[in-house]
C-alpha positions as CSV (number, residue, x, y, z in Angstrom):
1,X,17.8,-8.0,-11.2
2,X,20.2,-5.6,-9.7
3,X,21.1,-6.1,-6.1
4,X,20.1,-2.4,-5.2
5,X,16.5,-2.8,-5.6
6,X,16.1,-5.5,-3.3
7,X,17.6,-3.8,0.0
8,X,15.3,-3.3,2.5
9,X,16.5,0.8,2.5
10,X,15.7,0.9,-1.2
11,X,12.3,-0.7,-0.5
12,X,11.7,1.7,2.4
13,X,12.4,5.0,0.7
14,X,11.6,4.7,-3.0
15,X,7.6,4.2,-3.9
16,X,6.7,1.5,-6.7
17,X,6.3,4.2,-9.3
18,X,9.9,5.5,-9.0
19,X,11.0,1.9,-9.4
20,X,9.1,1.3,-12.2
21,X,10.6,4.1,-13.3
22,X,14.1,3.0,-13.2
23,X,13.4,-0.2,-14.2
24,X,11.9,1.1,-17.1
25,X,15.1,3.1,-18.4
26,X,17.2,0.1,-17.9
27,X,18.8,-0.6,-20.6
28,X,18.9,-4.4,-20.1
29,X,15.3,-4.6,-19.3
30,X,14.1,-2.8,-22.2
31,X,12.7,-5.6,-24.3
32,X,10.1,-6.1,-21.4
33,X,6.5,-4.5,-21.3
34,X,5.1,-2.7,-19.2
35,X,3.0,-5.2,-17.6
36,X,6.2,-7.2,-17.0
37,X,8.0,-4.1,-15.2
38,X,5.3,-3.7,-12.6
39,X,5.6,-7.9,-12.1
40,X,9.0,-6.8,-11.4
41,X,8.3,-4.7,-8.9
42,X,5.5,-6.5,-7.2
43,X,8.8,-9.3,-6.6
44,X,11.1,-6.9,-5.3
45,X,7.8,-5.6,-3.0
46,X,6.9,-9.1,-2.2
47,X,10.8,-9.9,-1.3
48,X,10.4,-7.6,1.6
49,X,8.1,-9.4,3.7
50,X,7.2,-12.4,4.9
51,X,3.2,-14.5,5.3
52,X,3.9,-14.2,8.8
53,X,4.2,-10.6,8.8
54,X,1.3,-10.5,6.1
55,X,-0.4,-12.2,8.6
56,X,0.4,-9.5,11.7
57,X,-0.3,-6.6,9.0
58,X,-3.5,-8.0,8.3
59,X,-4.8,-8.7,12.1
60,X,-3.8,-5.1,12.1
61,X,-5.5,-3.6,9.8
62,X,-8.8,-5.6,10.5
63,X,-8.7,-4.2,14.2
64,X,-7.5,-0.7,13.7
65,X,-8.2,0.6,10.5
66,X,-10.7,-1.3,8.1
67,X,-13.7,0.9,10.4
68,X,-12.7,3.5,8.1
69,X,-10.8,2.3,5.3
70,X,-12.8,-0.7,5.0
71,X,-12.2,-4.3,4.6
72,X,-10.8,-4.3,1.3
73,X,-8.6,-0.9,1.6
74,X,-11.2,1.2,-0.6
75,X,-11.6,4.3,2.0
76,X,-15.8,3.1,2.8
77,X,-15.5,1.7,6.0
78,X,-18.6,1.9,8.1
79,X,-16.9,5.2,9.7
80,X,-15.4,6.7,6.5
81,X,-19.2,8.6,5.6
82,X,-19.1,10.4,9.3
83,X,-15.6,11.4,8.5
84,X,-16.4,12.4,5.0
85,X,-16.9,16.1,4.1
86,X,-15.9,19.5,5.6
87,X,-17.3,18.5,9.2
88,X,-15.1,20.5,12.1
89,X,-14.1,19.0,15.5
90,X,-15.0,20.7,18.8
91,X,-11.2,21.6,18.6
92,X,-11.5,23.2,15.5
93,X,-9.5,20.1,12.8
94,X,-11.1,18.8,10.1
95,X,-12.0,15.5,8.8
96,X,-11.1,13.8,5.6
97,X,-12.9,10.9,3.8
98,X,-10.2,7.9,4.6
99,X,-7.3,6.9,1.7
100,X,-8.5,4.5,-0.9
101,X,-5.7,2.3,-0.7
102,X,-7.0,0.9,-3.8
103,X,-6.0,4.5,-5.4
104,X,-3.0,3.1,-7.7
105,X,-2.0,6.5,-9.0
106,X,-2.1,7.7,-5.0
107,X,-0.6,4.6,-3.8
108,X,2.3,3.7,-5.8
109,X,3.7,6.9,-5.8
110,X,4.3,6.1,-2.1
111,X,7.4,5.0,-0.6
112,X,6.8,2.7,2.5
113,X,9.0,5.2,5.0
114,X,5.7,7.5,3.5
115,X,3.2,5.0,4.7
116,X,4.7,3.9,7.9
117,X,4.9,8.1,9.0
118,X,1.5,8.3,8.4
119,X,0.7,5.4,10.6
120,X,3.0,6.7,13.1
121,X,1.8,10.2,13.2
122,X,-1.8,10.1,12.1
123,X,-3.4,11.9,8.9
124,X,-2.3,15.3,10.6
125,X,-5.5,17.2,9.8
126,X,-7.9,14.7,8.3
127,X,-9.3,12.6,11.4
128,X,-6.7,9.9,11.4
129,X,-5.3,9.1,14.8
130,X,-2.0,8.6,15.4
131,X,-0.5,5.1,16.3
132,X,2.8,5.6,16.8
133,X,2.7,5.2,21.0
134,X,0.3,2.4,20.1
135,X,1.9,0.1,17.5
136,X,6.0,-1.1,18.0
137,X,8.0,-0.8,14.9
138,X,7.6,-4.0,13.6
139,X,3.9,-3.7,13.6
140,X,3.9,-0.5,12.0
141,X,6.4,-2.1,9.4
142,X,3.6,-5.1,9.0
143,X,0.9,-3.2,8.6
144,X,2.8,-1.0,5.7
145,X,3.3,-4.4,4.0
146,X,-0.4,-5.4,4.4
147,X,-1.3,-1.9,2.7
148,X,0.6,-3.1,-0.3
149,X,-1.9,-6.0,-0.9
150,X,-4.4,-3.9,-2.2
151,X,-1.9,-3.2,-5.2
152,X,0.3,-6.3,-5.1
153,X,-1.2,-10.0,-5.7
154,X,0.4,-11.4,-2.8
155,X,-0.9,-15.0,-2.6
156,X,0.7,-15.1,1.0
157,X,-2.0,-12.9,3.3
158,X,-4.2,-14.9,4.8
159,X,-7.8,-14.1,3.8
160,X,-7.1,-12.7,0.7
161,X,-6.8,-16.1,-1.5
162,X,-10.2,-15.4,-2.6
163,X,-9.3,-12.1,-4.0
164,X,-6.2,-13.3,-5.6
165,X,-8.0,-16.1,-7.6
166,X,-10.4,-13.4,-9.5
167,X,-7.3,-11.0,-10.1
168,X,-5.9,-10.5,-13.7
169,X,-4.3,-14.0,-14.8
170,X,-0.5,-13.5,-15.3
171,X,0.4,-10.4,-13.5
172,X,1.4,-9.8,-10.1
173,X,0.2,-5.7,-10.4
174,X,-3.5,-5.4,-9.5
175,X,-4.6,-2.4,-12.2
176,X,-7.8,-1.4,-12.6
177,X,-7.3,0.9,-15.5
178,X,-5.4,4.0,-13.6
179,X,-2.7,5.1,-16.3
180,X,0.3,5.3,-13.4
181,X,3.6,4.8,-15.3
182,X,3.9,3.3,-18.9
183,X,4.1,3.7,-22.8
C-alpha cells in the first residue's frame, strides 16, 4: 500500500469513503472487491492509533458522551429522547436527536479533522456542548479514534471484544447493509 495513505495528515483530513474511493481507482488494486477495499481501509484507520489510546477514547466516551449517544454509538442514550425533536432552549437554540455513529453512509464520509471539530466546538445548534476547554488534544484525538469503532472491527478497545466476536467473519468493515461506496 502506498506510503501516502498511511500519514497521520492523510488520516486526519480525508474520510474513509474518499479513501475507498481512491483505492478503488487504483489501478494495481483493481483485482480486489469491494469488501477487500474497505479491509484496506479499516488497516490504514487501525494504523493510526494505538489500544492505549483506544483505551483513553473509550473512558471518554463512556463518561462524556454515551448519556446521549449511547453505549454502543447508536444516537439512544438515556438523554438522546429529551434532546430529540424541535424542543427550544430558554435561549432560543434548538436541540437535535444525537449522531448515530453507527450511521455508515454519515460516518464514513467523515474525515477525523471533521470529527475532532465537532468535539471541539460542540454540535453548534443541536444541543451538543462543546469540549474543546475541557478535553487536551490528545484526548480529543482518542476519542475520534474510539468513534471509529463503531465502523471499524478493532479487536484492540477494551470492552468491545464481545462485539467483535459476533461481527461479519473476514472483514474488518462493520456494514449493516448501507450501500456507501461500491460496484
Amino acid at each position: 500500500m502506498a506510503g501516502e495513505y498511511l500519514t497521520r495528515d492523510y488520516y486526519r483530513r480525508t474520510s474513509p469513503a474518499e479513501t475507498w474511493n481512491a483505492l478503488r481507482t487504483n489501478a494495481v488494486l483493481t483485482d480486489l472487491t469491494d469488501t477487500a477495499i474497505w479491509d484496506l481501509v479499516a488497516r490504514i484507520w487501525e494504523q493510526n492509533t494505538t489500544p492505549e489510546k483506544l483505551r483513553e477514547g473509550e473512558r471518554l466516551y463512556q463518561a462524556n458522551c454515551a448519556a446521549c449517544h449511547g453505549e454502543t454509538g447508536r444516537g439512544d442514550g438515556v438523554m438522546a429522547s429529551a434532546l430529540a425533536g424541535d424542543s427550544l432552549t430558554e435561549f432560543g437554540h434548538g436541540t437535535t436527536s444525537p449522531a448515530d455513529f453507527g450511521n455508515e453512509v454519515r460516518m464514513l464520509g467523515a474525515s477525523p479533522a471533521l470529527l475532532q471539530g465537532k468535539i471541539l466546538r460542540g454540535g453548534m445548534g443541536t444541543g451538543m456542548p462543546y469540549f474543546g476547554p475541557i478535553f487536551m488534544e490528545d484526548q480529543t484525538w482518542a476519542l475520534v479514534d474510539y468513534l471509529w469503532t463503531f465502523q471499524f472491527d478493532r479487536g484492540a478497545s477494551v470492552g468491545k471484544a464481545e462485539r467483535s466476536a459476533e461481527r461479519s467473519q473476514g472483514s474488518r468493515f462493520r456494514s449493516e447493509g448501507a450501500e456507501v461506496g461500491g460496484r
